[in-house]
KOLLO-339883 format. One record per atom (N, C-alpha, C, O): residue in one letter; x negated, y negated, z negated; residue number from 0; chain; atom name. Coordinates in Angstrom, 2 decimals, always signed. Example, Ala and Ser with C-alpha at 12.3 -4.5 7.8 and 13.67 -1.06 7.14 Angstrom:
SITE code       x       y       z pos unit site
SITE    A  -13.19   +5.69   -7.80   0    A    N
SITE    A  -12.30   +4.50   -7.80   0    A   CA
SITE    A  -13.20   +3.30   -7.80   0    A    C
SITE    A  -14.24   +3.32   -8.46   0    A    O
SITE    S  -12.85   +2.25   -7.08   1    A    N
SITE    S  -13.67   +1.06   -7.14   1    A   CA
SITE    S  -12.90   -0.03   -7.87   1    A    C
SITE    S  -13.41   -1.14   -8.04   1    A    O
//
This chain:
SITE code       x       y       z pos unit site
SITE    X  +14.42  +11.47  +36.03   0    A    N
SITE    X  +13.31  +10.69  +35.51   0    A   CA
SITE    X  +13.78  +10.00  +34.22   0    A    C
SITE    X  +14.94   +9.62  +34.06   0    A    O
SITE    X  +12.75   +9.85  +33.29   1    A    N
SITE    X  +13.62   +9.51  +32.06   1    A   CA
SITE    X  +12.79   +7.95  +31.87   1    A    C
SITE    X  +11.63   +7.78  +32.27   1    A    O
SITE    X  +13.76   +6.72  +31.07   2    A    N
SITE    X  +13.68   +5.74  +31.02   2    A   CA
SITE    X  +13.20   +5.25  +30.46   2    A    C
SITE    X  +13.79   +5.14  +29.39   2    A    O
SITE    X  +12.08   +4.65  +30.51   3    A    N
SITE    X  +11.16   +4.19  +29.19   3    A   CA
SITE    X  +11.58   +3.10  +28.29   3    A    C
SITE    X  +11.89   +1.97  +28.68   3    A    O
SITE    X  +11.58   +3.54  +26.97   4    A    N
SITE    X  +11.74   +2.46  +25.45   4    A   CA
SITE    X  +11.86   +1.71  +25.49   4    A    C
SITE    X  +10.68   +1.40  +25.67   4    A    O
SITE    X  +12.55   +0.44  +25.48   5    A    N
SITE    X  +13.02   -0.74  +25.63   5    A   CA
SITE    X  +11.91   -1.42  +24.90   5    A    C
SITE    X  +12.04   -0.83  +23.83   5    A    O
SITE    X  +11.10   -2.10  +24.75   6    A    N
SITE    X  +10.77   -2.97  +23.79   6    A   CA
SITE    X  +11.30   -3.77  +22.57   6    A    C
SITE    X  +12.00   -4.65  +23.09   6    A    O
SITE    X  +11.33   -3.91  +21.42   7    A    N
SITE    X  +11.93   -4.68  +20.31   7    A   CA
SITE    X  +11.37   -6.00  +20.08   7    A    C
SITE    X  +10.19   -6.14  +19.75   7    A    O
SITE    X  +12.15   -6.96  +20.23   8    A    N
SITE    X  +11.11   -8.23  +19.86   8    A   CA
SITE    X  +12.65   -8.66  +18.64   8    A    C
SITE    X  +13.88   -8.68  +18.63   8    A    O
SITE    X  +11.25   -9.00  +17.62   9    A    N
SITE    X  +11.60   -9.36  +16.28   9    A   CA
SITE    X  +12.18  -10.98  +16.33   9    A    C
SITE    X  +11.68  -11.82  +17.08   9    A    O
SITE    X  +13.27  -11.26  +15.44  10    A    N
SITE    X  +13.37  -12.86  +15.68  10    A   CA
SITE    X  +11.86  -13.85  +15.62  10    A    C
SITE    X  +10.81  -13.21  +15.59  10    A    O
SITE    X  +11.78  -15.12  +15.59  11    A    N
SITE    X  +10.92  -15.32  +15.41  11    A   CA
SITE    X  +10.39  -15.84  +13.58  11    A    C
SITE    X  +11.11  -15.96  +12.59  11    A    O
SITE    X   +9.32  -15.98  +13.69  12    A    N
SITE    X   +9.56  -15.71  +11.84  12    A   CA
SITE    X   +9.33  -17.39  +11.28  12    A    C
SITE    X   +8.48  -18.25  +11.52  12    A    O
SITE    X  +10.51  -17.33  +10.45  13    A    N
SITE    X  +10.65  -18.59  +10.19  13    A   CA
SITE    X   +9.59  -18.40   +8.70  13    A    C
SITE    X   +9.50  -19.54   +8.26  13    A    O
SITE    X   +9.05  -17.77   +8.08  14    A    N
SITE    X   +8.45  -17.35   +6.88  14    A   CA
SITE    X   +7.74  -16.65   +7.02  14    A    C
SITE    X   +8.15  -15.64   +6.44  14    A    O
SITE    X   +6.36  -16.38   +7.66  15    A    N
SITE    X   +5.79  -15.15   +7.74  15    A   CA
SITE    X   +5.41  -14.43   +6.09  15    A    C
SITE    X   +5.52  -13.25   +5.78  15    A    O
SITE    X   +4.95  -15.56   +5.23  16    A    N
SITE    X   +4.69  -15.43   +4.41  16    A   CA
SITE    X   +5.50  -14.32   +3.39  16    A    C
SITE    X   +5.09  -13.36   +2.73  16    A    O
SITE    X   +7.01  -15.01   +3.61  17    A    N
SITE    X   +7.93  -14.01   +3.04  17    A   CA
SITE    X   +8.02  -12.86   +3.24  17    A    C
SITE    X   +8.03  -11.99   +2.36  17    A    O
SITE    X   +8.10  -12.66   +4.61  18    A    N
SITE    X   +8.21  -11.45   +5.43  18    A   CA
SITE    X   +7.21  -10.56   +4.74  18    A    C
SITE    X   +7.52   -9.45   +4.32  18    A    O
SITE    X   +5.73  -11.18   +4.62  19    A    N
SITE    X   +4.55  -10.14   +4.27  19    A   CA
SITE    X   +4.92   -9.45   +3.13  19    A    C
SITE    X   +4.89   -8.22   +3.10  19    A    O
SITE    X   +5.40  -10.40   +1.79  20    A    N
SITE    X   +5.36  -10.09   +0.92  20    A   CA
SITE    X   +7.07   -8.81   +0.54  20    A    C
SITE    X   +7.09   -7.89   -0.27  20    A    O
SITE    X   +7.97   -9.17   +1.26  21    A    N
SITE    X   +9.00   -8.05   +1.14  21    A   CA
SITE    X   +8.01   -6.55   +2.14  21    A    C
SITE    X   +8.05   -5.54   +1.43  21    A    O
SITE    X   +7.47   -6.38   +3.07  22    A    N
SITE    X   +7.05   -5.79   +3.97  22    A   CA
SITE    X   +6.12   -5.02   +2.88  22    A    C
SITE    X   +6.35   -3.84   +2.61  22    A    O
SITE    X   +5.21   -5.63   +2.36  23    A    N
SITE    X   +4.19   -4.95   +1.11  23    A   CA
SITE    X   +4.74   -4.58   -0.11  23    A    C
SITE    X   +4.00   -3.97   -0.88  23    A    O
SITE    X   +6.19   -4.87   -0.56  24    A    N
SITE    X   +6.84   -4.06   -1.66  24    A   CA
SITE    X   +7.83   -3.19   -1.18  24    A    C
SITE    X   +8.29   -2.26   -1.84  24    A    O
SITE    X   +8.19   -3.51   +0.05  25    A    N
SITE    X   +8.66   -2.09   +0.72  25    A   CA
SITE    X   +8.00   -1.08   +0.76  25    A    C
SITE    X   +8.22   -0.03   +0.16  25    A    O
SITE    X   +6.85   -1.39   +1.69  26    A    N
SITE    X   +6.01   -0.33   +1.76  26    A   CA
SITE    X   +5.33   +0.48   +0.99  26    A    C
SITE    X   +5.08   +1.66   +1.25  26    A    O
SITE    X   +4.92   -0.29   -0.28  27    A    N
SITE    X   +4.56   +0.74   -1.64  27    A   CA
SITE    X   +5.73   +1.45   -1.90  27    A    C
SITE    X   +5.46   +2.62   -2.17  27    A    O
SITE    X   +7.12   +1.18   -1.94  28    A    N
SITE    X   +7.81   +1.65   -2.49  28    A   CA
SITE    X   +7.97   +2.67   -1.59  28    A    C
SITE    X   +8.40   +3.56   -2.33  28    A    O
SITE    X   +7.92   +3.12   -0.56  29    A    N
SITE    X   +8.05   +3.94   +0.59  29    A   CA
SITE    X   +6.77   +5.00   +0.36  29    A    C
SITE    X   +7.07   +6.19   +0.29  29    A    O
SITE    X   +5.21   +4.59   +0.24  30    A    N
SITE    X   +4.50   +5.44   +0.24  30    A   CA
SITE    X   +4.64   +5.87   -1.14  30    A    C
SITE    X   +4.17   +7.01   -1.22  30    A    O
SITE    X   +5.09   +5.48   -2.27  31    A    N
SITE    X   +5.15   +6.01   -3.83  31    A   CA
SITE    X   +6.03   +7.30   -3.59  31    A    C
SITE    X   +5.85   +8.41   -4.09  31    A    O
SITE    X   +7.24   +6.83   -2.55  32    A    N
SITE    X   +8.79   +7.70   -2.63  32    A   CA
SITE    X   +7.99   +8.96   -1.90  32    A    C
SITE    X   +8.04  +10.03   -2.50  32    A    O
SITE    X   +7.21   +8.90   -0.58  33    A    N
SITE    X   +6.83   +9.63   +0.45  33    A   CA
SITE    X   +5.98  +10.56   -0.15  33    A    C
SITE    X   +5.53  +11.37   +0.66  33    A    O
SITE    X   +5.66  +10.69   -1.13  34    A    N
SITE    X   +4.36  +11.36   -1.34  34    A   CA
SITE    X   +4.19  +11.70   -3.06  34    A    C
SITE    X   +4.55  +12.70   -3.68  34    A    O
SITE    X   +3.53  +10.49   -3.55  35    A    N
SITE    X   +2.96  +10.73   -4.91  35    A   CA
SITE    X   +2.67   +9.32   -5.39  35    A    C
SITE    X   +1.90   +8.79   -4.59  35    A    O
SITE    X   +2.99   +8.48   -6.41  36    A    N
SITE    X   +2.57   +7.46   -6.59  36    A   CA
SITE    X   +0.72   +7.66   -6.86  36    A    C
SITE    X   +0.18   +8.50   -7.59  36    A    O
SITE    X   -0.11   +6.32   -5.79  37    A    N
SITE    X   -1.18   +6.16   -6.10  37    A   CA
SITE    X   -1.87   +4.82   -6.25  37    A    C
SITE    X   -1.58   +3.93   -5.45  37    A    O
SITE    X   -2.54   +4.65   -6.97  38    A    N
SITE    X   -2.77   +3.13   -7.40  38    A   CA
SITE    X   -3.51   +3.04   -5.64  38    A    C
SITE    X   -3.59   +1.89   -5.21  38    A    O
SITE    X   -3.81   +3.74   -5.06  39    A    N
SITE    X   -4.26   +3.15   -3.58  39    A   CA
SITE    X   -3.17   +3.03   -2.84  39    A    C
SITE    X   -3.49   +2.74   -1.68  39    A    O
SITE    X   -1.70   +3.16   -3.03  40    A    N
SITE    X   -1.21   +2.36   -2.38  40    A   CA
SITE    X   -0.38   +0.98   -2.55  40    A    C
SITE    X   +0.59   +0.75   -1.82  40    A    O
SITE    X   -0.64   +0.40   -3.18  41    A    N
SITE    X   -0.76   -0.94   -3.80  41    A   CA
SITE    X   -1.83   -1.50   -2.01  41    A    C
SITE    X   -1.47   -1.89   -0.91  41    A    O
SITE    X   -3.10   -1.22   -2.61  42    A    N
SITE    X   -4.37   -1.48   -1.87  42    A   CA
SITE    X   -3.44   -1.09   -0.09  42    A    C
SITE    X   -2.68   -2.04   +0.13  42    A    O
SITE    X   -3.38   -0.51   +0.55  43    A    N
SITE    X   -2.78   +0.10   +1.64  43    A   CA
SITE    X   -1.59   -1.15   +1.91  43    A    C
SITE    X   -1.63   -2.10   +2.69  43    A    O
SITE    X   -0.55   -0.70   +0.95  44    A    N
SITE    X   +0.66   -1.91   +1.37  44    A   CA
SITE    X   -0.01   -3.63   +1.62  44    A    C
SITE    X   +0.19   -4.39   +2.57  44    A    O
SITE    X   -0.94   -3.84   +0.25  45    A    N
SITE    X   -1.16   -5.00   +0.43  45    A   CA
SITE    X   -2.01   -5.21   +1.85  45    A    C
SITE    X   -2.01   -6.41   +2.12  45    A    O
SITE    X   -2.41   -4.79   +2.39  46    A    N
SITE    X   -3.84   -4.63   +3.38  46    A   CA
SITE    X   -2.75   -4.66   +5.12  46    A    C
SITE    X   -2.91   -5.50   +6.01  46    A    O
SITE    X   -1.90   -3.73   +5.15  47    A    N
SITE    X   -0.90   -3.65   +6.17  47    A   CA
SITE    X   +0.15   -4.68   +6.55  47    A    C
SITE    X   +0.47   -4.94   +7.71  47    A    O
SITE    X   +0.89   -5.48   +4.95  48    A    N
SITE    X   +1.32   -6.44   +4.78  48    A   CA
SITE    X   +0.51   -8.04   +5.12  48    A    C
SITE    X   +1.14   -9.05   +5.45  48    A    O
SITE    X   -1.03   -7.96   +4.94  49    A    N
SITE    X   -1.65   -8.93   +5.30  49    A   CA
SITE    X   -2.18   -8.86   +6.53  49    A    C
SITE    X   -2.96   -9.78   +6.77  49    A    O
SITE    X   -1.92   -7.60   +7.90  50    A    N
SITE    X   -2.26   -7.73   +8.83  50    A   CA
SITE    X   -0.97   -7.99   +9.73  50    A    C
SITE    X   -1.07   -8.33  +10.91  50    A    O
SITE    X   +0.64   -7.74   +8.86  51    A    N
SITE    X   +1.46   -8.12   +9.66  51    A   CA
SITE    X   +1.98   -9.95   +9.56  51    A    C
SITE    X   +2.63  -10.58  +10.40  51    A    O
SITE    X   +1.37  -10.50   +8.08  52    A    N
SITE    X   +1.54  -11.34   +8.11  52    A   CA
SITE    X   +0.67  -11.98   +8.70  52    A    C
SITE    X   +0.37  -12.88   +7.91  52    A    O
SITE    X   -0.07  -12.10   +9.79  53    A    N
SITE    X   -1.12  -13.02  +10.53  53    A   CA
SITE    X   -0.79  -12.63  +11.69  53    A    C
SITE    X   -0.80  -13.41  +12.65  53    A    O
SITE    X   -0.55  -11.77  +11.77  54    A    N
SITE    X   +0.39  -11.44  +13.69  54    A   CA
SITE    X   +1.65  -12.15  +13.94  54    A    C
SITE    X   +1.99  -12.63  +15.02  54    A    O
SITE    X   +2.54  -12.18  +12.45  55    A    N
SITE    X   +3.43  -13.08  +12.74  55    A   CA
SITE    X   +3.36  -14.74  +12.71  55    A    C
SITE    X   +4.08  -15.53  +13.31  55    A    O
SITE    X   +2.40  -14.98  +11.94  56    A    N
SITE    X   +1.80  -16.02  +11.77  56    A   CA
SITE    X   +1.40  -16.91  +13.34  56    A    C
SITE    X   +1.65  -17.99  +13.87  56    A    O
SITE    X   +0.79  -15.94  +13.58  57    A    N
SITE    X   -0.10  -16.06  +15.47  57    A   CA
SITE    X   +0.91  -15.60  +16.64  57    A    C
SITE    X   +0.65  -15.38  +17.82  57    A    O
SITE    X   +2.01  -15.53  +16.03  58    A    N
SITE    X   +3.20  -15.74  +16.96  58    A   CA
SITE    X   +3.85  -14.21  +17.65  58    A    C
SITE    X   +4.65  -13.91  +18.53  58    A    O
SITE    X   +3.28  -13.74  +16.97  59    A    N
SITE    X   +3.44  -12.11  +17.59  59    A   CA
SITE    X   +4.91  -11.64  +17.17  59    A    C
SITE    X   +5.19  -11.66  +15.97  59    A    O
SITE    X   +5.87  -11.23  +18.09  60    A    N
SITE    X   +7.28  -10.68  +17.61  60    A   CA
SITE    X   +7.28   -9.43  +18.53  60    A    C
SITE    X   +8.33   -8.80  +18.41  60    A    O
SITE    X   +6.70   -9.07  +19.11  61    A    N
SITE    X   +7.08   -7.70  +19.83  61    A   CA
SITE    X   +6.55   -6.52  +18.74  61    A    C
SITE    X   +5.34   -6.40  +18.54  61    A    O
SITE    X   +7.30   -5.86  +18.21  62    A    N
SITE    X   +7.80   -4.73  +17.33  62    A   CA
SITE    X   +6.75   -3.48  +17.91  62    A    C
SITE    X   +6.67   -2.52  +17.15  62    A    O
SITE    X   +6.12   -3.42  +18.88  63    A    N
SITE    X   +5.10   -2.72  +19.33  63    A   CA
SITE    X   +3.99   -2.99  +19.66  63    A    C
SITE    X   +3.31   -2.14  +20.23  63    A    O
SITE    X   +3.44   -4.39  +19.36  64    A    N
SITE    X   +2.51   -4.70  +19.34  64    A   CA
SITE    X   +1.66   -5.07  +18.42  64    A    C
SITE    X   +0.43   -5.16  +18.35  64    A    O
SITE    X   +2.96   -5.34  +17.40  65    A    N
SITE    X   +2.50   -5.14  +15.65  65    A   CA
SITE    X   +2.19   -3.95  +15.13  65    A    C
SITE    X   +1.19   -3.74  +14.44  65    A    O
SITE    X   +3.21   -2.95  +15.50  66    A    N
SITE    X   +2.34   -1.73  +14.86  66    A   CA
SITE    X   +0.71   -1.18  +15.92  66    A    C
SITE    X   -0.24   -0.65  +15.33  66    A    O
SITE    X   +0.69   -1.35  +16.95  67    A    N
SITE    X   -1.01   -1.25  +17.38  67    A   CA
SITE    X   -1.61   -2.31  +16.79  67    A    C
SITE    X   -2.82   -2.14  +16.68  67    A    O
SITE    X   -1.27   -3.18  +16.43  68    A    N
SITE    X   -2.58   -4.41  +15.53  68    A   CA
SITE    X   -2.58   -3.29  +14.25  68    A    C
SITE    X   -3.67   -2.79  +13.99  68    A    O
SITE    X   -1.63   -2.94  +13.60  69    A    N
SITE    X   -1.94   -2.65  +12.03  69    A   CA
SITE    X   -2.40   -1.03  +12.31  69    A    C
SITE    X   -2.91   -0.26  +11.50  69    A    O
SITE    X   -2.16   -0.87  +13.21  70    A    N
SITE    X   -3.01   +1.14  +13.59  70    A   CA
SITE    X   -4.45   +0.57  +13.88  70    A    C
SITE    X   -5.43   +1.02  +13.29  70    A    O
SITE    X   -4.54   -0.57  +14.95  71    A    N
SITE    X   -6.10   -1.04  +14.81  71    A   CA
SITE    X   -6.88   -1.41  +13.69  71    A    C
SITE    X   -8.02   -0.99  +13.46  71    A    O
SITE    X   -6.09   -2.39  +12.85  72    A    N
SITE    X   -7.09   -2.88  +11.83  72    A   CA
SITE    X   -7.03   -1.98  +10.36  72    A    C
SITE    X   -7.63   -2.13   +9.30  72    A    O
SITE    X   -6.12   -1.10  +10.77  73    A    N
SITE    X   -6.04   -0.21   +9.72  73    A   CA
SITE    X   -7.20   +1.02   +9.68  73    A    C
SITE    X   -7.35   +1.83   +8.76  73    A    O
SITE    X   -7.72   +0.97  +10.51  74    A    N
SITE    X   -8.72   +2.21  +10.77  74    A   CA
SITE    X   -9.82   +1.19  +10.54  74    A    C
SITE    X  -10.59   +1.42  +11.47  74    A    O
SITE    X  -10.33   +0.16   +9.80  75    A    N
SITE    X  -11.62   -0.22   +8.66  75    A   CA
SITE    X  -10.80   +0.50   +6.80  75    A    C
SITE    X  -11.13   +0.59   +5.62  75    A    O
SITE    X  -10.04   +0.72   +7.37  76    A    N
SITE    X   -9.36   +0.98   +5.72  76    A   CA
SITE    X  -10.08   +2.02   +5.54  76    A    C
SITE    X  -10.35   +2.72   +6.52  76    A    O
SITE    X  -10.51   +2.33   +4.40  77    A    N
SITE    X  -10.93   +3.56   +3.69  77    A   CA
SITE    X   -9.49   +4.29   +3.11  77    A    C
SITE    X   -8.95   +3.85   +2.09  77    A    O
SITE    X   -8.97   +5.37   +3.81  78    A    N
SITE    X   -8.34   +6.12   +3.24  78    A   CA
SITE    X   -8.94   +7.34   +2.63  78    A    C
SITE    X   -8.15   +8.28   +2.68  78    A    O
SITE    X   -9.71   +7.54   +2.26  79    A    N
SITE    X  -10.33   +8.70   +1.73  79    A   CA
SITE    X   -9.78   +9.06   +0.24  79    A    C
SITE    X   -9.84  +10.15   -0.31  79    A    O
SITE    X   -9.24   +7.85   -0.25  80    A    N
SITE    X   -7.80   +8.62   -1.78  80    A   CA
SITE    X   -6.70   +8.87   -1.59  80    A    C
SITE    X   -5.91   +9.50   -2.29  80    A    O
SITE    X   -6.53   +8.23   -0.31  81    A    N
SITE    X   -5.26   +8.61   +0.05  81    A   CA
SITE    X   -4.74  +10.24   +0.92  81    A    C
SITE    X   -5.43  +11.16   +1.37  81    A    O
SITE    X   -3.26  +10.04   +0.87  82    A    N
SITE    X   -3.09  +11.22   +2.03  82    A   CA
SITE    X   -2.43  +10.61   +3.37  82    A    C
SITE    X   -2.15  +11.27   +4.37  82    A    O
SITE    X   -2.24   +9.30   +3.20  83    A    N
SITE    X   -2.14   +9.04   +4.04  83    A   CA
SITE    X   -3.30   +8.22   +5.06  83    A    C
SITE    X   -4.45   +8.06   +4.64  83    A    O
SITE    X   -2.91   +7.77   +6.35  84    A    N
SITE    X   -3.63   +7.48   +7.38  84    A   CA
SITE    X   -3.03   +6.51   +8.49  84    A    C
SITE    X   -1.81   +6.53   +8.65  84    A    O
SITE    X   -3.69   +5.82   +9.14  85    A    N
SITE    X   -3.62   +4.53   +9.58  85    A   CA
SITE    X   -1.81   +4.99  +10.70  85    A    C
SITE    X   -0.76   +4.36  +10.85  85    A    O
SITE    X   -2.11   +5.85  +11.04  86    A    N
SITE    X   -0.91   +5.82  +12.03  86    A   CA
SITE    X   +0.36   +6.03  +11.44  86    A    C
SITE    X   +1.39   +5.60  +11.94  86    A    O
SITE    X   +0.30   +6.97   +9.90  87    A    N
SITE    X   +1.57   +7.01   +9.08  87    A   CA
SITE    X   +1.88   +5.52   +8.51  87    A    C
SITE    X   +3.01   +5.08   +8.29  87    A    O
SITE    X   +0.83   +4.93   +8.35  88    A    N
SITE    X   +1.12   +3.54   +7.53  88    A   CA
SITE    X   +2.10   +2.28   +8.94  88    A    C
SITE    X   +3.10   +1.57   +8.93  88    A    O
SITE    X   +1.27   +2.59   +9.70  89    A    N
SITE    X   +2.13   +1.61  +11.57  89    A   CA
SITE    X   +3.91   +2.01  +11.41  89    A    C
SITE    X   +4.96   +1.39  +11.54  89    A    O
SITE    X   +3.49   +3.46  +11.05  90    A    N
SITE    X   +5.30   +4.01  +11.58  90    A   CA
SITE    X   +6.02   +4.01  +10.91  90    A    C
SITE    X   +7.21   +4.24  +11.14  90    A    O
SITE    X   +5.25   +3.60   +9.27  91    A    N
SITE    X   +6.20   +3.46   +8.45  91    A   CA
SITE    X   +6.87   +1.49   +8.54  91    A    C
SITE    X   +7.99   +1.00   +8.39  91    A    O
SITE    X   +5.69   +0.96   +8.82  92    A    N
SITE    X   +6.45   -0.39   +8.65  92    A   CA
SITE    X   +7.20   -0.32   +9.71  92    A    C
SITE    X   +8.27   -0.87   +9.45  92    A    O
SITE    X   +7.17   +0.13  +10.90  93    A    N
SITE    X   +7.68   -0.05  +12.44  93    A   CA
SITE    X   +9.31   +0.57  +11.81  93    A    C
SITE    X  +10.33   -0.06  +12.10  93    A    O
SITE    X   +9.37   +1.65  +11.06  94    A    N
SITE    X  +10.67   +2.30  +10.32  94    A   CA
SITE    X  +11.23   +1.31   +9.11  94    A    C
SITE    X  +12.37   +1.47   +8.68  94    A    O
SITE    X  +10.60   +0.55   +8.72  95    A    N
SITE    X  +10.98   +0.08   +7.52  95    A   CA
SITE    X  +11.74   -1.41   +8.24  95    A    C
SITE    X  +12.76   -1.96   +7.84  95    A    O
SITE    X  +10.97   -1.76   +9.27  96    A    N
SITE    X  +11.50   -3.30   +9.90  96    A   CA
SITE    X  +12.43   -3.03  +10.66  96    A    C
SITE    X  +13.21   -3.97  +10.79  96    A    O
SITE    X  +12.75   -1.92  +11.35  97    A    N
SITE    X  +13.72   -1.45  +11.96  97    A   CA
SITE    X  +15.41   -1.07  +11.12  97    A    C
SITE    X  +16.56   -1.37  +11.46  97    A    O
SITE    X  +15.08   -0.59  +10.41  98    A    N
SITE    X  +16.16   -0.30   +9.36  98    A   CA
SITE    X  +16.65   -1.75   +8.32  98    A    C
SITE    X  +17.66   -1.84   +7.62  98    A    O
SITE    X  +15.68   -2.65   +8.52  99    A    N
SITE    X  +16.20   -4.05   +8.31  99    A   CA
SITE    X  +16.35   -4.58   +8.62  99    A    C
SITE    X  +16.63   -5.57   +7.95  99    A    O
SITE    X  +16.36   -4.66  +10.31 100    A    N
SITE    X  +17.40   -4.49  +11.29 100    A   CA
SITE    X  +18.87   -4.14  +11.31 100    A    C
SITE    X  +19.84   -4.78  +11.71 100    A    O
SITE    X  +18.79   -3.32  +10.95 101    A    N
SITE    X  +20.02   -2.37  +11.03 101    A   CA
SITE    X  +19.93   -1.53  +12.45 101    A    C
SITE    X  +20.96   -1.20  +13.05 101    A    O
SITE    X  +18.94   -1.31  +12.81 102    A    N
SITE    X  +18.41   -0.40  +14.48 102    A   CA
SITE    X  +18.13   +1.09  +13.70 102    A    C
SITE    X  +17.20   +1.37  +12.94 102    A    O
SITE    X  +19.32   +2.01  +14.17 103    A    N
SITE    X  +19.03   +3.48  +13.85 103    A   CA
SITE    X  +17.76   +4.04  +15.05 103    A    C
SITE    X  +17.92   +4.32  +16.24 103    A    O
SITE    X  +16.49   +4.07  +14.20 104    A    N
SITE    X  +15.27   +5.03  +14.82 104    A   CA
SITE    X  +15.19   +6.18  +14.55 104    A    C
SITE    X  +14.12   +6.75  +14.78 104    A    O
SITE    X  +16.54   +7.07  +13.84 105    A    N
SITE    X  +16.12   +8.45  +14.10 105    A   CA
SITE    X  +16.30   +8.97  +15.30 105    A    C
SITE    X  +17.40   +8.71  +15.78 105    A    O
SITE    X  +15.53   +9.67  +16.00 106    A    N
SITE    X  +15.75  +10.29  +17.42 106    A   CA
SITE    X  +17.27  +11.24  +17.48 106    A    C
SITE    X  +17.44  +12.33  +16.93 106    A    O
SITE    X  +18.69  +10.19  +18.63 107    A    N
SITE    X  +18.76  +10.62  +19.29 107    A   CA
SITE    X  +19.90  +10.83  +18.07 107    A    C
SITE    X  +20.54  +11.85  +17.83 107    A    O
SITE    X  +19.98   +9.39  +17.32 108    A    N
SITE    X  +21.43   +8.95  +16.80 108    A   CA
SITE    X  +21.61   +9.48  +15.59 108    A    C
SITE    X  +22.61   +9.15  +14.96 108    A    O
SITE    X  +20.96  +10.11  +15.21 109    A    N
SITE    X  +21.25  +11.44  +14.10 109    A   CA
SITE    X  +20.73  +11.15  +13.18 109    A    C
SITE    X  +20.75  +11.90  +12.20 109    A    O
//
């Protein structure tokens, strides 16, 4: 039987504010690198960055419960310029906060 995922809980955030704003120039810089630079992802980072900064804000540190808030409120987003989509945008911050961590999430060590 195999063991289910530990949960991640994030310190608690002494700055949410900060947090948002490194989290939203990461993340452009991630969807620019991932793909194609598009002036919609400016719009995307900022939008993902302002739904993680109010979860942390409202006390939220479990690392999996932030990315289902931003897969939820990310699906009012109009991605229709984009190529990306609400669940690539969750896994990228869930990858981006993890690795600033220092927590290796590639499957399985590698």
């Amino acid at each position: 039987m195999t063991e289910p995922i530990a949960s991640i809980t994030l310190p608690p955030a002494t700055d949410a504010t900060k947090e948002g704003a490194w989290l939203q120039s990461s993340l452009q810089v991630w969807l620019d690198r991932e793909f194609i630079p598009e002036s919609i992802n400016s719009d995307i980072a900022q939008r993902a960055a302002q739904i993680y900064t109010r979860q942390r804000m409202e006390g939220e540190n479990d690392l999996g419960s932030l990315v289902i808030a931003i897969v939820t409120e990310m699906q009012a987003f109009n991605f229709q310029e984009s190529f990306f989509g609400e669940f690539t945008i969750a896994n990228a911050v869930s990858d981006l906060i993890l690795e600033s961590l220092g927590i290796d999430n590639r499957c399985c060590g590698n």
